[in-house]
Every structure is written in structure tokens, then in C-alpha cells.
Phi, psi and omega in degrees: 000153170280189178169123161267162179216148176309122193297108164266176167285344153326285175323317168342300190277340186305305204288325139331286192308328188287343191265133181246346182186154208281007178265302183304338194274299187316321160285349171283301204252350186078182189279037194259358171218146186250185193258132353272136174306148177235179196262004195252315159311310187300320187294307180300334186283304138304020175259138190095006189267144163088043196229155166313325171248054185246151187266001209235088169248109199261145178195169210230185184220154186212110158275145173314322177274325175248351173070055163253092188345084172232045135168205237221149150200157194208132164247123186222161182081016178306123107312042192327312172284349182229016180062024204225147176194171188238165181251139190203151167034069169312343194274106178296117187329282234220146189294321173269038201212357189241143180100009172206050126119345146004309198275347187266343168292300171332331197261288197285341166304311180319299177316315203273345197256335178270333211261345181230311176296301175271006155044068171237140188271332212202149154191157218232174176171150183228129200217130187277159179288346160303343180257064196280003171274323181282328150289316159341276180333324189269324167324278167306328166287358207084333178313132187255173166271134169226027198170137157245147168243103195282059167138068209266348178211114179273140201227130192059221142292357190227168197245131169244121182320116194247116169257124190270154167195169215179144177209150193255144181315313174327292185315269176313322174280331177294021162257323181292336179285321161287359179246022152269000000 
């Protein structure tokens, strides 16, 4: 099992060592960061976060059983008067920590965090199409496809594609209610 906690600067170099490359960053982080993460990004990327009033909740994933970090999700864009907020920079850490179910413990903590702490209605994610284990993963949480964005980034020479997906409070408890 998982547990989120607030991403600290502690937390900084772990999260540096998991982006291995400026193709991986972009997809992790989009263009609000380059390559190689620095301690000066990471510093912007939490500030104003992790307040009773932030629009902005940054957290690290901790399994439980060894109480270590292994990996990383942010809700942003919290909208408090219209109920809504998006999941952002999604990722299970260290390459021998992926594939065994981690990511979908990340999803439903998130969840359970916009949807019963933050009395939120709607949350939203955007996942390029290459990335079916991780649309698998959003799937498998209830999260539906609700939008393609055909050649939404260029990265080099080549352009990538964006799947919006989006799941409603109703929608996540009647899933937790079916798997109890």
C-alpha cells in the first residue's frame, strides 16, 4: 500500500535521479520544465503548494511497508468554486518499482484526496497515446477518454498526441463501492 505526503525539498534529488532524460522530462513534466531538473525548478514547483488554500497539491507516494518513496503525482489547478482540479506529473519512480501496481495506488490516493478532502466534483488528466500502460492504469481507475488532442507536442521532429480523460465524483465512488 501507498500513503501520499507533501513532495519536501528533501525530496528534490530523489526526484531529479528518476528523470533520466529530456524526452522523459517532457513527458513527466511538460514544457514547465527542462532538462536536467534543478533544485531551482523544483523550488518554483512548490511554492504556494500544500495550503489549506492552494490551488496546487504536490506529494511523493510512500509505500508503507518499507516507508520509502516511490513515486511522484500533483493536482493542480484546483478549482474550488466549480469543483475541479487536474492530476499532473504522474509517475512511479525507479524502473524496478513499475509494473506492479503502484500507479494505480497513486490514482486512487489522489483521488480519495480530491474527492473526500477537497469536496471536489470533477478531476481531469491528460496522457499522450503511447502510453497505454498508463491509460490502462486511468482506465482501470474509472477515469473515461474524453477528448483527443491530435499532434498536441513537438518534441524534436515529431509531434505527440494528448488523451484528455476525466472522472466525476459519482464515477469514482460507485467504483470503490463495487470493489468492496
Amino acid at each position: 500500500m501507498i500513503r501520499l505526503e507533501y513532495f519536501l525539498e528533501d525530496d528534490f534529488q530523489q526526484l531529479i535521479d528518476w528523470i533520466p532524460s529530456a524526452e522523459f522530462s517532457m513527458q513527466w513534466g511538460g514544457p514547465s520544465f527542462s532538462y536536467p531538473l534543478t533544485y531551482e525548478q523544483l523550488q518554483n514547483y512548490v511554492t504556494n503548494a500544500n495550503t489549506s488554500e492552494s490551488i496546487k497539491y504536490v506529494f511523493k507516494a510512500v509505500d508503507t511497508i518499507n516507508n520509502k518513496a516511490i513515486g511522484h503525482i500533483s493536482l493542480v489547478n484546483v478549482d474550488r468554486a466549480n469543483g475541479c482540479a487536474r492530476i499532473g506529473r504522474v509517475l512511479v519512480g525507479s524502473t524496478d518499482t513499475r509494473g506492479k501496481g503502484y500507479g494505480a495506488q497513486i490514482i486512487n490516493a489522489i483521488l480519495k484526496f480530491a474527492f473526500e478532502e477537497l469536496k471536489l466534483h470533477r478531476v481531469t488528466l491528460g496522457v499522450f497515446d503511447f502510453n497505454h500502460s498508463a491509460i490502462k492504469c486511468y482506465e482501470k481507475a474509472g477515469f473515461k477518454k474524453e477528448d483527443f488532442l491530435h499532434d498536441y507536442r513537438k518534441i524534436g521532429d515529431e509531434y505527440w498526441s494528448l488523451i484528455e480523460m476525466g472522472i466525476l465524483k459519482t464515477e469514482w465512488e460507485a467504483k470503490v463501492d463495487s470493489n468492496n
